[in-house]
C-alpha positions as a printed NumPy array, in Angstrom:
array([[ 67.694, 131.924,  96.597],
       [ 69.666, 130.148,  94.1  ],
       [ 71.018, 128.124,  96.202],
       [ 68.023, 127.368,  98.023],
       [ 66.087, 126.648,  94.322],
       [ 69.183, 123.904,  93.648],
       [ 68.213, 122.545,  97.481],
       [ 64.611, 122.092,  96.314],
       [ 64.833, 120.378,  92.704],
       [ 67.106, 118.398,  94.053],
       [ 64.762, 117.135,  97.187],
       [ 61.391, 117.321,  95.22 ],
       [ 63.213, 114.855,  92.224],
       [ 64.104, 112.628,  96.041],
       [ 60.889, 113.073,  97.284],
       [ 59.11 , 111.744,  93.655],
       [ 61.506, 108.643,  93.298],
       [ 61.251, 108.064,  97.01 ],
       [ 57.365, 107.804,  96.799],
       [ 57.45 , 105.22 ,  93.629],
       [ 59.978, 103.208,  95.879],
       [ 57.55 , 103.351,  99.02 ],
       [ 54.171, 101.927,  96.786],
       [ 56.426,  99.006,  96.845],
       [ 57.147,  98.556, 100.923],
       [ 54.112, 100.774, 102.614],
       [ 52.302,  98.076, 103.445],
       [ 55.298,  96.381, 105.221],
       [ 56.402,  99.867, 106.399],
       [ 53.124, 101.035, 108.068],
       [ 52.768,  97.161, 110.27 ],
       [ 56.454,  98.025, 111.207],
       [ 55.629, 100.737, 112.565],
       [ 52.641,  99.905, 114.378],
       [ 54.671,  97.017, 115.625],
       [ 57.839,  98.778, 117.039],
       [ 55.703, 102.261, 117.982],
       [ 55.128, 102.182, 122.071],
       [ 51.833, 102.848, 123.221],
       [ 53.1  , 106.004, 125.022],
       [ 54.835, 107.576, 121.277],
       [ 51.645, 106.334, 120.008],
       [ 49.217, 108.602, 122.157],
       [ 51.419, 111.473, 122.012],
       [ 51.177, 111.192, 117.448],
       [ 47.459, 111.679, 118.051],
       [ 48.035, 114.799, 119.798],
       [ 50.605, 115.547, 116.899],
       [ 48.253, 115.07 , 114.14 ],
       [ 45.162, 116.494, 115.85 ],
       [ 46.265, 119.488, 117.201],
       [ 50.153, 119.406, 115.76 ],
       [ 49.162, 122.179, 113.252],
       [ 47.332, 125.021, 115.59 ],
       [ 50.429, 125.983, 116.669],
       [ 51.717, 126.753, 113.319],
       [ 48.321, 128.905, 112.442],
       [ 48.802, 131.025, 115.786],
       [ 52.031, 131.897, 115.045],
       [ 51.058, 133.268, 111.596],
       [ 48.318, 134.687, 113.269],
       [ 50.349, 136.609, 115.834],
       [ 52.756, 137.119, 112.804],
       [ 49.761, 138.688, 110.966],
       [ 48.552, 140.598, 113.659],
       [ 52.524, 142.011, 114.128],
       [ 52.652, 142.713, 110.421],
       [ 49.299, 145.182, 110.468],
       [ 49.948, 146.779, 113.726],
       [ 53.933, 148.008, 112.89 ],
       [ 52.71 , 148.354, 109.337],
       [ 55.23 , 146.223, 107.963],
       [ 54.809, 145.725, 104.344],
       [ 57.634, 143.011, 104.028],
       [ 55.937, 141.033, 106.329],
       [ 52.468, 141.097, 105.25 ],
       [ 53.146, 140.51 , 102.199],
       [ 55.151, 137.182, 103.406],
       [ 51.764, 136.717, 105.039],
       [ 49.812, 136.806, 102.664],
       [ 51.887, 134.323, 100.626],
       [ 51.663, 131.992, 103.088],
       [ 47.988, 131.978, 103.02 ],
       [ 48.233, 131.644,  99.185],
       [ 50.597, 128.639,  99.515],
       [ 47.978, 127.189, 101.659],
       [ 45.329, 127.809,  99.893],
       [ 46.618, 126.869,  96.344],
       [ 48.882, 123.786,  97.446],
       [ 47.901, 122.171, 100.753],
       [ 44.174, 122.522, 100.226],
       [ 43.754, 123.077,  96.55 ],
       [ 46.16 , 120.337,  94.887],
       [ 46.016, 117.903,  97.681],
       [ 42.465, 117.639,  97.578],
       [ 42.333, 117.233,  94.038],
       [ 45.117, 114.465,  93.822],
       [ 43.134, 112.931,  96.796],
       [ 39.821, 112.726,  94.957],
       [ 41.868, 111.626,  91.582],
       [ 44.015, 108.791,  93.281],
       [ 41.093, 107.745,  95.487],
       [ 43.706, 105.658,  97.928],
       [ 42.668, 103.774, 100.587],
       [ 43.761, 104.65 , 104.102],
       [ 45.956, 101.879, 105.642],
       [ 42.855, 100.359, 107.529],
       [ 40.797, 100.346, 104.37 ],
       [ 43.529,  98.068, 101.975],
       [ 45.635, 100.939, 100.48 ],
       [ 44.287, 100.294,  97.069],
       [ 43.815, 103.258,  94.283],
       [ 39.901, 103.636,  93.142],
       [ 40.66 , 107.043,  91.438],
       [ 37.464, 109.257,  92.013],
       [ 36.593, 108.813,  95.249],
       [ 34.964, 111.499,  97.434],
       [ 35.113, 109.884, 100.131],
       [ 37.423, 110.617, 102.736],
       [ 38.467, 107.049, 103.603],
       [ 39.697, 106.682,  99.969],
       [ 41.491, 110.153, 100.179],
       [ 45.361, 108.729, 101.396],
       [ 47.009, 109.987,  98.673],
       [ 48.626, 112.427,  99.738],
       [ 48.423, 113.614, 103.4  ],
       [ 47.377, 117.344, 103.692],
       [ 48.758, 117.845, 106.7  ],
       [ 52.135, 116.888, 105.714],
       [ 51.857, 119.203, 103.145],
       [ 50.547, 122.025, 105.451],
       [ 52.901, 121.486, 107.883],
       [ 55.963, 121.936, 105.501],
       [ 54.543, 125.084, 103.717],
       [ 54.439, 126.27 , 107.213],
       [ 57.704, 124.633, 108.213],
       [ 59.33 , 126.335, 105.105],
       [ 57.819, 130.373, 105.511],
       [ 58.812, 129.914, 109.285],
       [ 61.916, 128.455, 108.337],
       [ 62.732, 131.278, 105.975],
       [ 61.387, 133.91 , 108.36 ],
       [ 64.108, 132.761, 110.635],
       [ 66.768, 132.537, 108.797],
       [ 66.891, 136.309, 108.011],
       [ 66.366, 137.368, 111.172],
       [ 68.307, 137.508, 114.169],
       [ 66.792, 134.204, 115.288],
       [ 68.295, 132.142, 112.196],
       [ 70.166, 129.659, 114.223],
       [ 66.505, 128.116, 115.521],
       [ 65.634, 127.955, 111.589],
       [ 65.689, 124.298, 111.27 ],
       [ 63.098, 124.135, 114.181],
       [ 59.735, 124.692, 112.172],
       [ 61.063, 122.014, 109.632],
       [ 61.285, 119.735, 112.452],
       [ 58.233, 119.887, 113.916],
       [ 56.56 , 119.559, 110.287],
       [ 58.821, 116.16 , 109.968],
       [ 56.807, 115.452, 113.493],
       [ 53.606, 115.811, 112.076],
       [ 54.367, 114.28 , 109.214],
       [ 55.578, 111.392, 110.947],
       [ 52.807, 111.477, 112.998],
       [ 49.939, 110.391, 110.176],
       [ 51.807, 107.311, 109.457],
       [ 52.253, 106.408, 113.229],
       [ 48.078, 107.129, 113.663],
       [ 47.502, 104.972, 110.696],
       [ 45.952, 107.776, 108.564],
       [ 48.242, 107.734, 106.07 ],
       [ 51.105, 105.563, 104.488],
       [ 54.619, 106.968, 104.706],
       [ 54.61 , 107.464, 100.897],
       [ 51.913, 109.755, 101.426],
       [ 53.055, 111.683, 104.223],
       [ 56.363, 111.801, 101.643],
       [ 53.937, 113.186,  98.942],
       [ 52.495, 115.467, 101.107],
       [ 55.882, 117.098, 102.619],
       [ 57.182, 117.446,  98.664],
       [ 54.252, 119.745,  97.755],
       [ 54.261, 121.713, 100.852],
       [ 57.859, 122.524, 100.374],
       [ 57.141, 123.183,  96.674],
       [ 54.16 , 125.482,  97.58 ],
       [ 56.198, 127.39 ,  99.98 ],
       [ 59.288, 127.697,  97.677],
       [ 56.985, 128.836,  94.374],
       [ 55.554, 131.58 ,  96.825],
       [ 58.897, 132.798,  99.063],
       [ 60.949, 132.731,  95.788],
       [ 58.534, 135.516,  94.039],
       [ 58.617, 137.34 ,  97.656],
       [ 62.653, 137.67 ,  97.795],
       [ 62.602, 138.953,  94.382],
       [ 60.257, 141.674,  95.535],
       [ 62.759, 144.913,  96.915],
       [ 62.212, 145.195, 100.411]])
């Protein structure tokens, strides 16, 4: 994993710089987008970000299910990271910087109120990009050591879909889908890097 551990403090120290750049532009970004966006790409991003994510939990499901019935350790316990990734990062620390940051959603200004339980001051940052990459990242993993590691890059992609997709729906600005995708790959790393030290 050392190689993989380089990978992510290198992308995480991107991801941070690249969201203090984007405060800057998403205002300019997000009308861009809206503007060049065709109605058609448009509909199908609202099918990404409402349902983009089901497919991930029924494969972890199925994955789960797998796990319990060949009594796979390995697996369940890669399982069972996951759900602690999710848990912890996408639901846990996004929701608290949410409440903290209090941003505005693109139709409601984009300004920070900081303490704001309400969820059209919760922007900042987009818990589904974030769930999307921890589950981009364990899938991604899963794949590459198995005999299906040439399709390993597939789960990330999707994620960068539905990632993409909150920005194109106007539910988020690109810095925090951005935000979002740099914890969920952090969450997944902190948990699949204490799993391949584990003898299997």
């Amino acid at each position: 994993m050392a190689g993989l551990k380089k990978n992510l403090l290198i992308s995480i120290s991107i991801a941070i710089l690249g969201v203090v750049v984007l405060f800057a532009f998403d205002t300019q970004i997000w009308i861009s987008i809206k503007d060049l966006i065709p109605p058609d790409f448009t509909h199908l991003s609202r099918v990404f970000s409402k349902y983009g994510l089901y497919l991930y939990y029924s494969v972890f499901f199925g994955l789960i299910v797998y796990a319990f019935y060949e009594k796979n350790s390995r697996l369940k316990g890669i399982c069972w990271a996951y759900v602690k990734a999710q848990l912890i990062f996408s639901f846990g620390v996004v929701r608290c910087m949410k409440i903290f940051f209090g941003r505005a959603r693109p139709k409601y200004g984009g300004e920070f109120t900081f303490f704001s339980f309400d969820s059209h001051y919760n922007s900042f940052p987009s818990g589904h990009s974030a769930d999307a990459f921890v589950s981009g990242v364990f899938l991604y993993y899963l794949l590459k050591y198995s005999k299906y590691s040439k399709y390993r890059f597939l789960p990330l992609a999707y994620a960068l879909l539905i990632a993409f997709s909150r920005v194109v729906v106007s539910a988020h600005y690109l810095s925090d889908a951005v935000a979002g995708m740099a914890i969920g790959i952090l969450g997944a790393y902190f948990f699949l890097s204490k799993q391949h030290k584990q003898p299997g």
